[in-house]
N, C-alpha and C positions, 0 to 999 in steps of 0.2 A: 408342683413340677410344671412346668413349664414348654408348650412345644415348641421348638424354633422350625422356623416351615423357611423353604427354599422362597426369597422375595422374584418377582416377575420382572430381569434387570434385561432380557434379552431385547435386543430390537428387534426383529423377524423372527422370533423362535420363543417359544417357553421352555427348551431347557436349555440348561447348564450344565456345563461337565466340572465338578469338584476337582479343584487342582491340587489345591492343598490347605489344610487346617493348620490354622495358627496357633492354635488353644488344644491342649488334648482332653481326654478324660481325668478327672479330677484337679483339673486347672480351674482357678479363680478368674472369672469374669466379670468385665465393668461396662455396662449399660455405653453403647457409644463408640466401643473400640472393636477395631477389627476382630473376626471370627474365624473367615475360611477367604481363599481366595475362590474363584470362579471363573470360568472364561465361558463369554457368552460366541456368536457367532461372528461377534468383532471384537473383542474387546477380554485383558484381563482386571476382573474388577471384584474388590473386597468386598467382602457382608459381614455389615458389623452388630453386635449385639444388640437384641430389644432389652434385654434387660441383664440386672445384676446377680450375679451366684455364683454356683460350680456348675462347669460342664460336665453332666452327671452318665450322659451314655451319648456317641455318636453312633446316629443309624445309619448313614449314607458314606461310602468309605471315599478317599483318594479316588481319581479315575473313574468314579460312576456320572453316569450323565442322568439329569433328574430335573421333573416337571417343576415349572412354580407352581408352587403351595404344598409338596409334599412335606413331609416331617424330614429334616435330616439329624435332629439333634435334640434332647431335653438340658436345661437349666432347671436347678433348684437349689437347693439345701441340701449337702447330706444327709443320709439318714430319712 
């Protein structure tokens, strides 16, 4: 399993408030493609996957505002 950490995209700010996820839970993901949207203190800007699998649990929902490098999501394998 895999952590996906909030990437550090703010200009003036380390967080990010989660706008909305693209990909839910038990959704197939491909390394490269968009993940979740974000808005930083300018800017709304996509984060796209490190890697390939299932989005196996999001921990950071819609609407929370969140440091870079927190955890908001695992990728892996089912099972």
């Amino acid at each position: 399993m895999h952590a996906v950490r909030m990437p550090p995209l703010g200009q003036t700010s380390d967080e990010l408030e989660i706008r909305a996820w693209l990909k839910r839970e038990g959704d197939a993901v491909t390394a490269g493609e968009p993940l979740l949207e974000v808005e930083s203190d300018k800017a709304l800007l996509e984060v796209e996957a490190t890697r390939s699998g299932t989005l196996l649990q999001i921990v950071c929902g819609e609407g929370e505002t969140v440091a870079a490098g927190t955890v908001i999501a695992y990728i892996g394998e089912p099972g």
